[in-house]
Phi, psi and omega in degrees: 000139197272180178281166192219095193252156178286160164323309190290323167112030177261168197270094172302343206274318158248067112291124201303310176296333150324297213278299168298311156285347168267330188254350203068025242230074197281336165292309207290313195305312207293304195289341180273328172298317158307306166264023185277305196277354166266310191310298163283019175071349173267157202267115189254114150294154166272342164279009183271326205274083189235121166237153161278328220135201128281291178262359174267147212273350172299134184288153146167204187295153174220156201265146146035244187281348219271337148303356227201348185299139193286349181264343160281309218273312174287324178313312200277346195264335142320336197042081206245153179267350189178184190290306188298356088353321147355143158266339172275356202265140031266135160285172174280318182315302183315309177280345160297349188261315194287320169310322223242310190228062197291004163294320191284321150339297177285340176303297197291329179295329189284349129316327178308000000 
């Protein structure tokens, strides 16, 4: 499977909740809501763990913040493919998320 990169530049294509929604993968749902709810401190359900994606245009579940997200919300309201593309892009928000995750970063450089 190829990269699916998100607004932010993290990859959905190996996100578990991705992953779990594309196969049905009702175990793979159970053990990332286990480790989930220790990595982020939340009682993480095995029915939360359902994603579309990010950027795809398809109706369904999107996990957690990633619905709610403030860089899917300006991509999309720009009609934009990603951060990277941006005229703004890095904004200060983005490089405050990129300290925390610099995979997504190089995901977004690699697009530039």
């Amino acid at each position: 499977m190829g990269k699916m990169i998100a607004a932010c530049g993290l990859d959905c294509a190996v996100c578990p909740a991705y992953i779990a929604w594309k196969t049905d993968d009702q175990a793979l749902r159970v053990k990332t809501a286990a480790e989930w709810t220790v990595q982020h401190g939340f009682d993480a359900k095995p029915e939360m763990i359902n994603c579309v994606g990010c950027m795809t245009a398809a109706e369904g579940p999107r996990v957690g913040h990633c619905g709610e997200c403030e860089y899917r919300k300006c991509v999309r309201e720009k009609t934009l493919t990603s951060c990277a593309v941006c005229a703004d892009y890095p904004c200060d928000s983005l490089k405050g998320f990129h300290v925390q995750v610099p995979h997504a970063k190089t995901n977004l450089e690699s697009l530039r």
